[in-house]
C-alpha atoms as a printed R data frame, in Angstrom:
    type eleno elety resid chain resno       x      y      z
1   ATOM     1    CA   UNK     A     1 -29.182 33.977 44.910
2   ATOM     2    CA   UNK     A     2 -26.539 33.412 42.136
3   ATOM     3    CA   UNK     A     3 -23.095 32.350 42.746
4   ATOM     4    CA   UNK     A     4 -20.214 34.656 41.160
5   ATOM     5    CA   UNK     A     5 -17.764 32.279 40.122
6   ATOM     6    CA   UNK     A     6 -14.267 33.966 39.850
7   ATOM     7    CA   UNK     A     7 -11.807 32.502 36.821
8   ATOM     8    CA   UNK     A     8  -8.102 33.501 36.301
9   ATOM     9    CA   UNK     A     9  -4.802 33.008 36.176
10  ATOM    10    CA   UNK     A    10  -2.826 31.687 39.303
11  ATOM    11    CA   UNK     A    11  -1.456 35.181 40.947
12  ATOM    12    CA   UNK     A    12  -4.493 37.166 39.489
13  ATOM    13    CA   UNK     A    13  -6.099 37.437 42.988
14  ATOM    14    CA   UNK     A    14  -9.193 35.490 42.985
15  ATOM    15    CA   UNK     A    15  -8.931 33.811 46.336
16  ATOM    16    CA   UNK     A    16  -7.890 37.348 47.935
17  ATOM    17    CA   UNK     A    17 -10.611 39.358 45.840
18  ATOM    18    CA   UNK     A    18 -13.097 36.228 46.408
19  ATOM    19    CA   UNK     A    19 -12.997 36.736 50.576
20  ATOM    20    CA   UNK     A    20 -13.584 40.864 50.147
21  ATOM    21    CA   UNK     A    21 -16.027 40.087 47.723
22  ATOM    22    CA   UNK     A    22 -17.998 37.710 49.520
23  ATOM    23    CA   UNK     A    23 -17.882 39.861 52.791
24  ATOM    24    CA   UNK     A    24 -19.325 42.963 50.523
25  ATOM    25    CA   UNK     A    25 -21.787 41.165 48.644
26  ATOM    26    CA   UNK     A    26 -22.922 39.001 52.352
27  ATOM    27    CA   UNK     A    27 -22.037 35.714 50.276
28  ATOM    28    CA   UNK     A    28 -20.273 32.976 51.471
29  ATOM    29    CA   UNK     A    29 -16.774 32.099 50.251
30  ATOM    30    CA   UNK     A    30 -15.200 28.785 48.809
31  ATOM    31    CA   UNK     A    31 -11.928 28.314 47.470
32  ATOM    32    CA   UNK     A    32 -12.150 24.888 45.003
33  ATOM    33    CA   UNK     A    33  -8.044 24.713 45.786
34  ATOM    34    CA   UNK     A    34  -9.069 23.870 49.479
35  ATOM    35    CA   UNK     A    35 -11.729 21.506 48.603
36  ATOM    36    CA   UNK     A    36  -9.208 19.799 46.641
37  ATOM    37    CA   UNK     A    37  -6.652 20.001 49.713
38  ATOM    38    CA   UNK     A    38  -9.382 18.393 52.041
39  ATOM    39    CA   UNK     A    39 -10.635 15.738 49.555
40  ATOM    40    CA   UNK     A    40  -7.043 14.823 49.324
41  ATOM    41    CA   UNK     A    41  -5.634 15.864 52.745
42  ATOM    42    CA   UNK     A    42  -2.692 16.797 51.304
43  ATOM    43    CA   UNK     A    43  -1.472 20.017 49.446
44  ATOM    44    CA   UNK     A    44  -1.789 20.736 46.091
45  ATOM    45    CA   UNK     A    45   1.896 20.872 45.405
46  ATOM    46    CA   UNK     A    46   2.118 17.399 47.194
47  ATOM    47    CA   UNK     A    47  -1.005 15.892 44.882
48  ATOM    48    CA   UNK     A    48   0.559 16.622 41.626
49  ATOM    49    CA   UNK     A    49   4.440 15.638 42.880
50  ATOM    50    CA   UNK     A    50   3.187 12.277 44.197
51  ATOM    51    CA   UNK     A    51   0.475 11.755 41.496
52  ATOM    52    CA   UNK     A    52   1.273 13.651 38.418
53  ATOM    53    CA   UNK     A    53  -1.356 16.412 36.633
54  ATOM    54    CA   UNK     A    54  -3.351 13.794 35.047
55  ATOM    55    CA   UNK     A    55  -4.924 12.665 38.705
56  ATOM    56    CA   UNK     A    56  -4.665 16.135 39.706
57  ATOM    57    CA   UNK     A    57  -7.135 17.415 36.950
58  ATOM    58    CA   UNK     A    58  -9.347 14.538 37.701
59  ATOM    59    CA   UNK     A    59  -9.495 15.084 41.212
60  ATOM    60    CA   UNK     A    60 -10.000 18.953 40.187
61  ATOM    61    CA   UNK     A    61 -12.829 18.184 38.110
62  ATOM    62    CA   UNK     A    62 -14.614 16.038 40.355
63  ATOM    63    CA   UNK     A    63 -14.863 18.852 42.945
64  ATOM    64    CA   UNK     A    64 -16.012 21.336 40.815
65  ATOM    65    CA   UNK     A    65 -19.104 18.918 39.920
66  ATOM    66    CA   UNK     A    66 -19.721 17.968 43.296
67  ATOM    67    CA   UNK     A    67 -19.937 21.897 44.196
68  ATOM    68    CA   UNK     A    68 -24.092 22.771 44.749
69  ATOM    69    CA   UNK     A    69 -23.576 25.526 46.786
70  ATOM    70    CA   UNK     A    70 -25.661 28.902 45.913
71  ATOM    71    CA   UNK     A    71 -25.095 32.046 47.159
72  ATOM    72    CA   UNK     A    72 -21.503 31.687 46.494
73  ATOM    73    CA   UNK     A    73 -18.374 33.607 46.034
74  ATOM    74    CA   UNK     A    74 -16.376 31.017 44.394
75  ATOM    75    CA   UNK     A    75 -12.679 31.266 43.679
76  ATOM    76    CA   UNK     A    76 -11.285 28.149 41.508
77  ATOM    77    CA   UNK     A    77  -7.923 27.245 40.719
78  ATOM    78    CA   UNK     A    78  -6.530 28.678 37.501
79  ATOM    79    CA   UNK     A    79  -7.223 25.145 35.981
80  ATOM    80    CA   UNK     A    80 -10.677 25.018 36.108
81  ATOM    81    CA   UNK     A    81 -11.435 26.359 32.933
82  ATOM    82    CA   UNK     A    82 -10.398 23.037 31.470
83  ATOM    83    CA   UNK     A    83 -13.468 21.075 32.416
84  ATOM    84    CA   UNK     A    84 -16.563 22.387 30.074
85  ATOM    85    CA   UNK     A    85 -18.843 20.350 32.270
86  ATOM    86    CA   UNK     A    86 -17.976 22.085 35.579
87  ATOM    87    CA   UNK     A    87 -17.749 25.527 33.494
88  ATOM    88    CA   UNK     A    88 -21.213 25.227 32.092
89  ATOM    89    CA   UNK     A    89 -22.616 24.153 35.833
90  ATOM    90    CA   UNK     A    90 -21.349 27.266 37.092
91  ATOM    91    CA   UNK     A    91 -22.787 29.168 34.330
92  ATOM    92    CA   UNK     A    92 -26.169 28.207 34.970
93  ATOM    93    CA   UNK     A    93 -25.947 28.744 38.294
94  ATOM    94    CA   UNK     A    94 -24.515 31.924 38.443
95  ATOM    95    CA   UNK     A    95 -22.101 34.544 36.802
96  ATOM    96    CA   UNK     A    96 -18.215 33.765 35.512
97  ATOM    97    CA   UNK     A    97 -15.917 36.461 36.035
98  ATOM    98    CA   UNK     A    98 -12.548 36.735 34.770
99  ATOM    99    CA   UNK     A    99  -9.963 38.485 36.459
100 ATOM   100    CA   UNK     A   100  -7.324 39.330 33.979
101 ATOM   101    CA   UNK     A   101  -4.190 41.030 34.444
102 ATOM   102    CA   UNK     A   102  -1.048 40.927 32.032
103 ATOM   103    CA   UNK     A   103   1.717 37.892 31.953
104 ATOM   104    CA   UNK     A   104   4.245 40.784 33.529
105 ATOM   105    CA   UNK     A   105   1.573 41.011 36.728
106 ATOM   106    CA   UNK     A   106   1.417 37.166 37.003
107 ATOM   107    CA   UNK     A   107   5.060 36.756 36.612
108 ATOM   108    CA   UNK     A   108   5.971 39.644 39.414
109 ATOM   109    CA   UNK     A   109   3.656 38.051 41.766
110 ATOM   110    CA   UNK     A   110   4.028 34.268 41.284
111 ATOM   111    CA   UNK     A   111   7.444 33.557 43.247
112 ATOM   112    CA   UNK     A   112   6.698 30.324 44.229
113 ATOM   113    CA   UNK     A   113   5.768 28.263 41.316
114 ATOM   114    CA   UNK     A   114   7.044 25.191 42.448
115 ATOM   115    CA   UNK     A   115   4.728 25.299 45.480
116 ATOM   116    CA   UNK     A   116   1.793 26.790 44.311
117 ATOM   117    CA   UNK     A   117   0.260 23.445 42.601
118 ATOM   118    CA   UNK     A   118   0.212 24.864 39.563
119 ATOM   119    CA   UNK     A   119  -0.168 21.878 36.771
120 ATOM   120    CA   UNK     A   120   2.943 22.755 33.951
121 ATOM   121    CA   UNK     A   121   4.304 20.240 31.901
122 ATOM   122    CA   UNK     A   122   7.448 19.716 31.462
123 ATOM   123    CA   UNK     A   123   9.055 21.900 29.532
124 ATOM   124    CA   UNK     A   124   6.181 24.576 29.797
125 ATOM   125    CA   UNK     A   125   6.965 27.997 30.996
126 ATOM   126    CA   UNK     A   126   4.142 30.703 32.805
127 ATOM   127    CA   UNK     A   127   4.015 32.179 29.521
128 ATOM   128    CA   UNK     A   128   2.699 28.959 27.498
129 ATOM   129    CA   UNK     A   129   0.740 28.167 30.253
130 ATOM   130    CA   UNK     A   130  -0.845 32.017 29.991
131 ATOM   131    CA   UNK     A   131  -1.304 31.676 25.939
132 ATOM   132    CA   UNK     A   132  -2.663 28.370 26.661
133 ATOM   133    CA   UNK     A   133  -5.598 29.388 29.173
134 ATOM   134    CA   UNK     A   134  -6.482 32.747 27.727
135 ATOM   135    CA   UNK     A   135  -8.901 31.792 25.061
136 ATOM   136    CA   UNK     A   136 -10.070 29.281 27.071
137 ATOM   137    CA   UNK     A   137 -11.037 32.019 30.045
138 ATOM   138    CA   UNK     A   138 -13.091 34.319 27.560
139 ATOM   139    CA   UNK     A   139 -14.586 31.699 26.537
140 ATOM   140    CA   UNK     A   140 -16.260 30.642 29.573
141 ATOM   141    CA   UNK     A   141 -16.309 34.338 31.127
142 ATOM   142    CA   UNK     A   142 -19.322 36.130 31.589
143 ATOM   143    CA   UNK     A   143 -17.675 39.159 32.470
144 ATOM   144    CA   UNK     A   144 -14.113 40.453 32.286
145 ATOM   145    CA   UNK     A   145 -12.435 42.651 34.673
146 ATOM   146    CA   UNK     A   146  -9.072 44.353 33.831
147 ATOM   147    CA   UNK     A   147  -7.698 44.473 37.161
148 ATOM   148    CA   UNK     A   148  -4.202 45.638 36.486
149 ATOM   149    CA   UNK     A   149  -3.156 48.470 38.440
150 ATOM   150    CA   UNK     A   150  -6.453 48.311 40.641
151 ATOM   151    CA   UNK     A   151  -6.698 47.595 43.859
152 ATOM   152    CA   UNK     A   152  -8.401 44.394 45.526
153 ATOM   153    CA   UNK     A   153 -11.671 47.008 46.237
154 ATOM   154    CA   UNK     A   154 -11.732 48.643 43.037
155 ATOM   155    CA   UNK     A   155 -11.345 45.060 41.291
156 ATOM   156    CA   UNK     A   156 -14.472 44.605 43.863
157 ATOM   157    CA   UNK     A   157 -16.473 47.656 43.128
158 ATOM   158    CA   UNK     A   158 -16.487 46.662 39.629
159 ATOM   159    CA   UNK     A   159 -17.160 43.201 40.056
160 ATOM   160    CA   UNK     A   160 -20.680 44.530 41.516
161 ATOM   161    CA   UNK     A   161 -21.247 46.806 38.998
162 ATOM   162    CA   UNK     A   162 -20.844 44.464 36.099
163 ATOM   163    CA   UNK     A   163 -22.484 41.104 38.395
């Protein structure tokens, strides 16, 4: 069976939509962010503060190729579309979804920023980082779900309509 392989924004809900997905469609689950953790054993926040973004992405991208799994729900971090090698791996193993919801969603549901382990530059704001990614996101989706103003099962319902 094909993996759905779940692409977004930080805040857009793939690792929450990703376990009620799983559970509906009798997948199994994987959240890249934890492989990361456990490759590392250390936190996200606490690779890119001690390390910088540079290692981080590496690190980021190397998981992503090492993941063979099939018959996956997978949700990555909102980096991942960064790395055209992992992106096309996923795509021929299964089907990209985007889950996009407005900057204003992101912004009113990202209150932690500075713990997250969310890569910014300096200087960057959640907005550049959203005009940044965007493109990038259709680009490598398969599928795009509006999930603004939806719920985490009618984001779900969709996702196995359109998957």
């Amino acid at each position: 069976m094909k993996n759905v392989i779940l692409v977004g924004m930080p805040a857009c809900g793939k690792s929450t939509i990703g376990v009620v997905l799983a559970k509906t469609m009798n997948k199994g689950f994987v959240d890249t962010d934890i492989l990361i953790q456990q490759a590392e054993s250390r936190t996200l926040q606490e690779i890119i503060d001690q390390e910088g973004n540079d290692y981080f992405h590496h690190v980021e991208e190397r998981v992503l190729l090492d993941f063979d799994g099939e018959d996956y729900v997978v949700a990555t971090g909102g980096s991942a579309i960064y790395f055209d090698r992992a992106m096309d791996k996923f795509k021929e193993k299964g089907v990209v979804v985007y889950i996009k919801v407005t900057l204003d969603t992101i912004l009113e549901r990202l209150n932690n920023i500075r713990s997250r382990g969310v890569t910014l530059e300096k200087g960057q704001t959640i907005a550049d980082l959203y005009e940044q990614r965007i493109p990038l996101y259709q680009k490598h989706a398969d599928v795009v779900i509006e999930a603004d103003g939806l719920s985490v099962e009618e984001v779900v319902e969709k996702m196995i309509e359109l998957v």
